[in-house]
DRENMI-422238 format. One line per field, with one value per atom (N, C-alpha, C): atom name; x, y, z. Coordinates in steps of 0.02 Angstrom, whole numbers, plus 32768, in hexadecimal, padded with zeros to 4 digits. Layout:
atome = c(CA_...) .
X = c(X_...) .
Y = c(Y_...) .
Z = c(Z_...) .
END
This chain:
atome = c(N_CA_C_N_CA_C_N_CA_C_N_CA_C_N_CA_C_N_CA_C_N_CA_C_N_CA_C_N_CA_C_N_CA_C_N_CA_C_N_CA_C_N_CA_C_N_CA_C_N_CA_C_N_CA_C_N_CA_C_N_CA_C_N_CA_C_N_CA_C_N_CA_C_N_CA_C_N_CA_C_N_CA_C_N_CA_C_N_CA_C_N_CA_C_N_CA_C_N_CA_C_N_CA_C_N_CA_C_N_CA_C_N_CA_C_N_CA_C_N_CA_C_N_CA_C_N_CA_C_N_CA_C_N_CA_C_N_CA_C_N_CA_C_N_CA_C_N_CA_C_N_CA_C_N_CA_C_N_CA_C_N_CA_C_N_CA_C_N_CA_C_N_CA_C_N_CA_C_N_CA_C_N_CA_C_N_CA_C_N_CA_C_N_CA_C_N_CA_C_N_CA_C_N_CA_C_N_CA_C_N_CA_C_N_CA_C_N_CA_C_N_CA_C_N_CA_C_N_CA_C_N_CA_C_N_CA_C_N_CA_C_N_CA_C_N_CA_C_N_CA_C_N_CA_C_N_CA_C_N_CA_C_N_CA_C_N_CA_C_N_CA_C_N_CA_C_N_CA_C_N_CA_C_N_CA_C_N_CA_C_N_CA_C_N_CA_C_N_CA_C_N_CA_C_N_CA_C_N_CA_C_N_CA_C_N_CA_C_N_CA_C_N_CA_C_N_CA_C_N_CA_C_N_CA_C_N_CA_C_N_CA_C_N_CA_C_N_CA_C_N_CA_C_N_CA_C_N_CA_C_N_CA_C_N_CA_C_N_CA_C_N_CA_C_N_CA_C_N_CA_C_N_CA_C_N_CA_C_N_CA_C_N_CA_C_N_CA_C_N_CA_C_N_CA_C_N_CA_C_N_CA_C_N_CA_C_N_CA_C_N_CA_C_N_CA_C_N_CA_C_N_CA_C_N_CA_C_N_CA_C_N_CA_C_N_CA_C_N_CA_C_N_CA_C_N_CA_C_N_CA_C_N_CA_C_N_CA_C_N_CA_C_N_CA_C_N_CA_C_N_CA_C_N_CA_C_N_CA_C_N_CA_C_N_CA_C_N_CA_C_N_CA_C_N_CA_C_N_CA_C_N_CA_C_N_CA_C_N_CA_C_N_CA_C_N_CA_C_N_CA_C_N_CA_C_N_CA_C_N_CA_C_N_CA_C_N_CA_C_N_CA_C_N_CA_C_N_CA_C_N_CA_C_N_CA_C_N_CA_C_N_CA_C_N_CA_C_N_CA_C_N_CA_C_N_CA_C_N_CA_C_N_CA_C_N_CA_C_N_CA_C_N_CA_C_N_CA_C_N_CA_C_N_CA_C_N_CA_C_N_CA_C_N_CA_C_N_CA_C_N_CA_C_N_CA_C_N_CA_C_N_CA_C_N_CA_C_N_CA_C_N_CA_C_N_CA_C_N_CA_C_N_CA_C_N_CA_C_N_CA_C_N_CA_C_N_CA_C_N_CA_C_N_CA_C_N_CA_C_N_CA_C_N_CA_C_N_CA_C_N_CA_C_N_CA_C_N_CA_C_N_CA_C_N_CA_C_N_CA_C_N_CA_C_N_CA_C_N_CA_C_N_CA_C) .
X = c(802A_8000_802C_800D_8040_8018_8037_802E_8025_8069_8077_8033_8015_7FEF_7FB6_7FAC_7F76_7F61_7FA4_7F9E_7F9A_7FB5_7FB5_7F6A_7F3B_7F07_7ECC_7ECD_7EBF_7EC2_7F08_7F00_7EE8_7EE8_7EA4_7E67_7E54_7E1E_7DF8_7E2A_7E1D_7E21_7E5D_7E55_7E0F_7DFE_7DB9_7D92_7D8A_7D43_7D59_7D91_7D8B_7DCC_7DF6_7E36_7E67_7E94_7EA6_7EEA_7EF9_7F31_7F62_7FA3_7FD6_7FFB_8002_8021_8005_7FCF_7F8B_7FAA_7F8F_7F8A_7FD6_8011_804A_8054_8045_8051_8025_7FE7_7FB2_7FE4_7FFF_8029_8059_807E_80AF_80B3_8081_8074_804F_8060_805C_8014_7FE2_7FB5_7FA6_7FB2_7FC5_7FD2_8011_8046_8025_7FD9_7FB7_7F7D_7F74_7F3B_7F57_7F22_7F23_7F33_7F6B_7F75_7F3D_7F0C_7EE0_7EA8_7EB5_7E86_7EB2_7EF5_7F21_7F00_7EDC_7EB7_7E95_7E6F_7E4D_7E6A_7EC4_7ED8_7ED8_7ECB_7EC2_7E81_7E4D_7E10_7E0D_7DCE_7DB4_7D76_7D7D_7D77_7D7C_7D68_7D78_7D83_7DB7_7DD4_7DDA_7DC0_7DC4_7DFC_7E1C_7E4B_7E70_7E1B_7E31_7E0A_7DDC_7DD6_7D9E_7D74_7D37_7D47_7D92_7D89_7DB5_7DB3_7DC6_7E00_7E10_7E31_7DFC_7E1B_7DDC_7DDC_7DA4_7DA7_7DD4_7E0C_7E4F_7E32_7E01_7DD7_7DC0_7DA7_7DA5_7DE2_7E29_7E50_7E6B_7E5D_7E82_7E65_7E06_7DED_7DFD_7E0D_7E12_7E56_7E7F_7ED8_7EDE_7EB2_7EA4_7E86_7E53_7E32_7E63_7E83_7ECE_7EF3_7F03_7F3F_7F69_7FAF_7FDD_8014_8040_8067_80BC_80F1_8119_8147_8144_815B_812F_80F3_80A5_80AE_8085_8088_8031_8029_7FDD_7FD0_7F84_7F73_7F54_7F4D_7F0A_7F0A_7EC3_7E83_7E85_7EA1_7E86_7EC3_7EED_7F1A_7EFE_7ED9_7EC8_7F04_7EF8_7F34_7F71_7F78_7FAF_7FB8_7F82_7F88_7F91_7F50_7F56_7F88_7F99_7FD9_801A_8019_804A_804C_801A_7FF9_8025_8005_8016_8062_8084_80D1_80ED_80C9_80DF_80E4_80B1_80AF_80CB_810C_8137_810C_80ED_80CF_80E8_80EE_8117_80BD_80A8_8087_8066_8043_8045_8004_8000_7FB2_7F9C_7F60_7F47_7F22_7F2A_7F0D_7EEB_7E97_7E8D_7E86_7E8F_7E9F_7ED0_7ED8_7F30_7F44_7F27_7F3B_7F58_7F25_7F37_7F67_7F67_7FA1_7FE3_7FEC_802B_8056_8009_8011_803E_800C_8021_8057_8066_80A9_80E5_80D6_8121_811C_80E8_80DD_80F8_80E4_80FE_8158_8175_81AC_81CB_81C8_81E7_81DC_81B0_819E_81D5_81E6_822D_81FC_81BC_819A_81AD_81D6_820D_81E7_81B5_819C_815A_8147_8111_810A_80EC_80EF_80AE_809F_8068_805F_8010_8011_7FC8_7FDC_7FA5_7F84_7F3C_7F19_7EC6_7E8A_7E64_7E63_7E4E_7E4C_7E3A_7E00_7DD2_7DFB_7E28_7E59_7E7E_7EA1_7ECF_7F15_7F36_7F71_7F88_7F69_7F85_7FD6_7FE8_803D_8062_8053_8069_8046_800D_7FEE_801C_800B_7FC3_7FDB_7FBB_7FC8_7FA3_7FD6_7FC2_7F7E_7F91_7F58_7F28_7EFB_7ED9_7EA8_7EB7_7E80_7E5E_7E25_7DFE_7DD7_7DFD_7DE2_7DB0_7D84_7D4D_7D06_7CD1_7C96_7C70_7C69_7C60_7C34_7C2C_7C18_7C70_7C79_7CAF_7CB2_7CF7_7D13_7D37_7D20_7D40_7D8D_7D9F_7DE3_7E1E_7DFD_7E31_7E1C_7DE7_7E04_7E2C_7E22_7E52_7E93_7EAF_7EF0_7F09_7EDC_7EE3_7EF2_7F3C_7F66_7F27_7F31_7F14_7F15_7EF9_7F0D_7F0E_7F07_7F02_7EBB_7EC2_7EA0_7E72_7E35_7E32_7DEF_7DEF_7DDD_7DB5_7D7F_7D5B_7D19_7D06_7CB6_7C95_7C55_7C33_7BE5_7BDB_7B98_7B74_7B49_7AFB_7AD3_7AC9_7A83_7A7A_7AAE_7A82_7A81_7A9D_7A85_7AD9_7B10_7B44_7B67_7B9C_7BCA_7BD4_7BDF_7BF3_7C35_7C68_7CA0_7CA0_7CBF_7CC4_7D17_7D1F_7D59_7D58_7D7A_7D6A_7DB3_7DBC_7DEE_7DE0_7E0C_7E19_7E46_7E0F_7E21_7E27_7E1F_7E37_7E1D_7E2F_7E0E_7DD8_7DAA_7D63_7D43_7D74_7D4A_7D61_7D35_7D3A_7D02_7D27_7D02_7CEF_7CC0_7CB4_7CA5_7CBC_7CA4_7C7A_7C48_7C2B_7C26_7C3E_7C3B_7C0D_7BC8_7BA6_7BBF_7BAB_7B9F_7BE4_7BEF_7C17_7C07_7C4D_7C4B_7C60_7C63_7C9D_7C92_7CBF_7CCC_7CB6_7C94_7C82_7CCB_7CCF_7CF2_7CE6_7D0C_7CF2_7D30_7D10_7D2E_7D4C_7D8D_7DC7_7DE2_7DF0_7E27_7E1A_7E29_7E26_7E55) .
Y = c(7FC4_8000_803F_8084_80B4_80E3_80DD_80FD_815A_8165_81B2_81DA_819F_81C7_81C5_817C_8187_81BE_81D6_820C_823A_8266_8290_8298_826D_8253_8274_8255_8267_82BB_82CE_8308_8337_8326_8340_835E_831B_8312_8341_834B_8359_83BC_83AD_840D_8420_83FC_83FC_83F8_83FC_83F4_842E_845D_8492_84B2_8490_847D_84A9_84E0_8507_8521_8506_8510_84E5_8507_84E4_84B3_84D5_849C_8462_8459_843A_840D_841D_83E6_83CA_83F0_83C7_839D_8397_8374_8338_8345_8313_82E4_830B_82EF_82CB_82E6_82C0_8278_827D_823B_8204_81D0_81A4_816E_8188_8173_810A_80FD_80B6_80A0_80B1_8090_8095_80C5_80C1_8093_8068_8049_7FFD_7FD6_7F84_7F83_7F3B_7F2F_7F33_7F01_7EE6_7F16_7F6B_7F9B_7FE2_7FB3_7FE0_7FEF_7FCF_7FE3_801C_8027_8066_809D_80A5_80C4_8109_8124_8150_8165_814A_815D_818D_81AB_81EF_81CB_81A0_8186_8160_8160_8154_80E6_80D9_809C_8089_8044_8025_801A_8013_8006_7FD7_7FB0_7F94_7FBA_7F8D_7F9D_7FD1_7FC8_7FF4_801B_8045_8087_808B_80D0_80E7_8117_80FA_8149_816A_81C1_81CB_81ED_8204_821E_8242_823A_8278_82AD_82BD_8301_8332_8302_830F_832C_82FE_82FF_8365_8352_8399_83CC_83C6_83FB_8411_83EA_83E7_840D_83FF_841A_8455_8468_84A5_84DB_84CF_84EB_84FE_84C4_84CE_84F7_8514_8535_8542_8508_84FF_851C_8529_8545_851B_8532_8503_8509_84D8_84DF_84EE_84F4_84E2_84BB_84C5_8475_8465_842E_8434_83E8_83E0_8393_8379_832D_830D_82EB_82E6_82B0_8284_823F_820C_81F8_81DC_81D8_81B0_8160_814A_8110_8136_8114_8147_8167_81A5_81B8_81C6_81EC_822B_8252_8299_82AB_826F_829F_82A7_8269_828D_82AD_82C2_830C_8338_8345_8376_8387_8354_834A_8371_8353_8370_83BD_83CB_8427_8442_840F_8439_8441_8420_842F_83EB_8403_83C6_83B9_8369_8336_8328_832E_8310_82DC_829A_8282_823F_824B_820D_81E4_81B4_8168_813F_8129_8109_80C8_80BB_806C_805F_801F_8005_7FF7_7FBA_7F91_7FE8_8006_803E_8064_806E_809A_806F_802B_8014_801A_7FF3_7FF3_803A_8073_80B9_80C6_80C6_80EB_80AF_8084_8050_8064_807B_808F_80D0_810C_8144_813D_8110_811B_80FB_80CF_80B3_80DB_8101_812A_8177_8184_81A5_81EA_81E1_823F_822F_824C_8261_8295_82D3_82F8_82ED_82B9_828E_8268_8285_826A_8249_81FE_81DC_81B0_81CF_81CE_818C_816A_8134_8158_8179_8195_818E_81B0_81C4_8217_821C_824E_828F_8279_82A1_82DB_82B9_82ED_8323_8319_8338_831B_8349_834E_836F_8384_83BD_83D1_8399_8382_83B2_83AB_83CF_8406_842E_8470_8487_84F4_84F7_84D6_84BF_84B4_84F9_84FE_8522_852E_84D3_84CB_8473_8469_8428_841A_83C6_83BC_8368_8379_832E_830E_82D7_8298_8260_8284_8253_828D_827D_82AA_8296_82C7_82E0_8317_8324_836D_838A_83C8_83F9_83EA_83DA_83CB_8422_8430_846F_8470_841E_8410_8434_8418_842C_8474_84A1_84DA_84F8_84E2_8502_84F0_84B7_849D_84D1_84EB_851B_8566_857B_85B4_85F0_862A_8661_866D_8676_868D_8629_8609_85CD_85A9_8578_8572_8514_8500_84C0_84BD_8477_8468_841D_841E_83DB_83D6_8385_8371_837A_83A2_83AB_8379_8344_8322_8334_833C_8340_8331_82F4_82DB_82A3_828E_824B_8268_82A6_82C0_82C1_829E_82B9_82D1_82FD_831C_836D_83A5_83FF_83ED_83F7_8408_844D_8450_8499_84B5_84F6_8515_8553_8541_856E_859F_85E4_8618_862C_861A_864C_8678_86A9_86DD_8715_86F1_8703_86D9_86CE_86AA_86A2_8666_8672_869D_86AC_86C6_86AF_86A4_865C_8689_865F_8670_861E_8623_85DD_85DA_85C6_85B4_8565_8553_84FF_850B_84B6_84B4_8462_845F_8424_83E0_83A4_837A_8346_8341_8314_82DE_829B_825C_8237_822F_8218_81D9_81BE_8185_81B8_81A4_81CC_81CC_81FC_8219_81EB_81AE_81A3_81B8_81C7_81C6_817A_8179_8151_812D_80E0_80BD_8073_804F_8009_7FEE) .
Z = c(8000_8000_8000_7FCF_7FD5_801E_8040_8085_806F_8061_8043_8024_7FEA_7F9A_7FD1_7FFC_802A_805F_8085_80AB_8076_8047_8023_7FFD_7FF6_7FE1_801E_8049_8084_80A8_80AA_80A6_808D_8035_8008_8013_8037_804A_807F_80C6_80FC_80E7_80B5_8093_808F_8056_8037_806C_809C_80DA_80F8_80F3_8111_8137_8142_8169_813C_8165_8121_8158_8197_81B5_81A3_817E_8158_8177_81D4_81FA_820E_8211_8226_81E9_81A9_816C_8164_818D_816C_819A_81EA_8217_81F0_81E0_81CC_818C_815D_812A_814C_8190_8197_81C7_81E8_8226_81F7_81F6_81DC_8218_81FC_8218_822D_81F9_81FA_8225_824B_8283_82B2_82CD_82F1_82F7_82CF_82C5_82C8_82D6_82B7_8280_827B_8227_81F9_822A_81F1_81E9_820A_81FA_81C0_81B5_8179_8139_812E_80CF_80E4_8112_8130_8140_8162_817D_816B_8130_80EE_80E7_8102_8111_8121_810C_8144_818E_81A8_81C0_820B_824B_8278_826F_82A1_8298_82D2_82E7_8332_833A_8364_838C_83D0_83DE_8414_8448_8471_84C0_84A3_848D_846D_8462_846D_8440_8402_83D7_838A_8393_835D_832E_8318_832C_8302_82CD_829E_8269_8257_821F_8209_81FE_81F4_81EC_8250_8255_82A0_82C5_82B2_82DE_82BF_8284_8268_8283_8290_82A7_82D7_830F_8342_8351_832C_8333_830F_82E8_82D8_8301_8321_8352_8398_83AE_83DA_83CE_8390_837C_839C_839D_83B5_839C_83E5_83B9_83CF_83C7_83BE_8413_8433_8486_84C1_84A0_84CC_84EF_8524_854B_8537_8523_851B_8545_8568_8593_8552_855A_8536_854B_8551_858A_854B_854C_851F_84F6_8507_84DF_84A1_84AB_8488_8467_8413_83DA_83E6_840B_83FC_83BE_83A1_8344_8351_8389_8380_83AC_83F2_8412_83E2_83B0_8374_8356_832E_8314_8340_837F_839D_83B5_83AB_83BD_8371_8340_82FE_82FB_8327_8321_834C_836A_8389_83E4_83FD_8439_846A_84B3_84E3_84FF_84EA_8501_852F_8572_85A3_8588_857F_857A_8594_85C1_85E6_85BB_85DB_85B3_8602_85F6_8626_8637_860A_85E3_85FA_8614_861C_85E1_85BC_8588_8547_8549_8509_851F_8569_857C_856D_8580_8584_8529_84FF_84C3_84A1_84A3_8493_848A_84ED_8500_84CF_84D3_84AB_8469_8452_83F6_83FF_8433_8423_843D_8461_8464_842E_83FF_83D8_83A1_8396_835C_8373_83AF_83BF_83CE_83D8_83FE_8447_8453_8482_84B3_8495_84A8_84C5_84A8_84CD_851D_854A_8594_8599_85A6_85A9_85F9_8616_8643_8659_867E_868E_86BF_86C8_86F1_86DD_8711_86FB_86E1_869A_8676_868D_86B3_86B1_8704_8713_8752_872C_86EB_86BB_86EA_86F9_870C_8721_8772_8796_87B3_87A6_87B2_8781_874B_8718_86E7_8707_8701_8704_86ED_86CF_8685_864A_85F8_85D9_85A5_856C_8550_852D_8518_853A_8539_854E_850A_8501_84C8_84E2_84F0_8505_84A4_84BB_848C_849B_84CB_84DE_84F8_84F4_84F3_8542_855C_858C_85A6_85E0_8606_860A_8605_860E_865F_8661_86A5_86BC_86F3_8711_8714_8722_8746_86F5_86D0_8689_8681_8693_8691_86BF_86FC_872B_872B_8700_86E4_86A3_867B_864B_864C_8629_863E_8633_8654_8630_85DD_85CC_8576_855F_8573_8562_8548_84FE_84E5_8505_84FB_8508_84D6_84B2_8490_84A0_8495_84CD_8488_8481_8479_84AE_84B8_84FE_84DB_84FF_84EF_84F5_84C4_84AB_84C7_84F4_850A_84E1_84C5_8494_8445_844E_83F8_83EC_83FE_83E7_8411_83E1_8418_83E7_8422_8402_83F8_83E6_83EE_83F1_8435_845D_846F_8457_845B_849C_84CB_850B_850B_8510_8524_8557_8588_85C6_85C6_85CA_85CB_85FE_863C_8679_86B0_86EE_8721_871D_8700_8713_86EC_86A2_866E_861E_861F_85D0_8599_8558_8523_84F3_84E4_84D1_8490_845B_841E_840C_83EA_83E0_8398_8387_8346_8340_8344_8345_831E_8324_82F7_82FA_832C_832D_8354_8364_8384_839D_83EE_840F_843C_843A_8485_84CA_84F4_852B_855A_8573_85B2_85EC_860D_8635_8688_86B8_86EB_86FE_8725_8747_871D_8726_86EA_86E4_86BE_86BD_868E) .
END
């Protein structure tokens, strides 16, 4: 399979839906989505498409992940959290744009998996943490930026982990209709600005670990 024409294909794609940040689409060009997934879910890996992974949850959509890292706008020596490590696709993304890592996984089995894929894959800048998510990481507050990969109610704890002038980027659940993807700025103690962008779809947020 040509991996490359596939990502380059792909990226196309994710342009065309709206995606028009250059760093965004080259990180997307350059992480090799594949190495995150099951073999036997590789013909797909090129998809616009979310992909199981093991332990009921996904990769998720390359379109999603872009929106999402777009909306973050990272910049290069950020410290940014993420709730969900998952496949470690987007904490690579985000390593790609130049930002230091911190990201929980509540899963044992995905956490152990991950962290051995992200160290052999050499993101160095990547710190992967076995916890429940939904605490963040008060050890290593305040972050830049915070981006949750699982749908939820907005946890207070990740804003009060979030710098002044700091961006966080979350699916907030619907009720059964979905998920907003919501972009929060604090913009001072206890004063936020909130952007929603409807219509999205997530693995739920769950509190502690297994």
């Amino acid at each position: 399979m040509d991996f490359e024409k596939q990502r380059k294909n792909l990226v196309s794609i994710i342009q065309s839906k709206g995606i028009s940040n250059e760093r965004v689409l080259e990180a997307m060009l350059a992480v090799e989505r594949h190495k995150f997934i099951p073999k036997a879910h590789w013909a797909e890996a090129y998809d616009d498409y979310p992909v199981p992974i093991g332990e009921g949850q996904t990769i998720s959509q390359p379109y999603t992940v872009a929106f999402m890292t777009e909306l973050l706008d990272v910049e290069t020596g950020q410290k940014v959290l993420e709730i969900g490590t998952g496949s470690g696709y987007q904490a690579a993304i985000l390593a790609c744009l130049g930002a230091q890592v911190f990201t929980i996984e509540r899963i044992y089995t995905l956490y152990q998996r991950t962290s051995k894929l992200l160290k052999e894959l050499g993101y160095q800048q990547i710190k992967t943490f076995y916890a429940d998510g939904t605490e963040g990481l008060p050890q290593y507050a305040p972050f830049d930026r915070i981006i949750v990969t699982a749908s939820g109610q907005l946890q207070q704890t990740f804003l009060d982990q979030l710098v002044v002038g700091g961006l966080l980027v979350a699916p907030i659940d619907d009720g059964g209709m979905g998920s907003t993807m919501t972009r929060i700025t604090k913009v001072a103690e206890n004063d936020y600005i909130t952007e929603r962008y409807p219509g999205f779809s997530f693995v739920p947020l769950v509190k502690g670990t297994r």
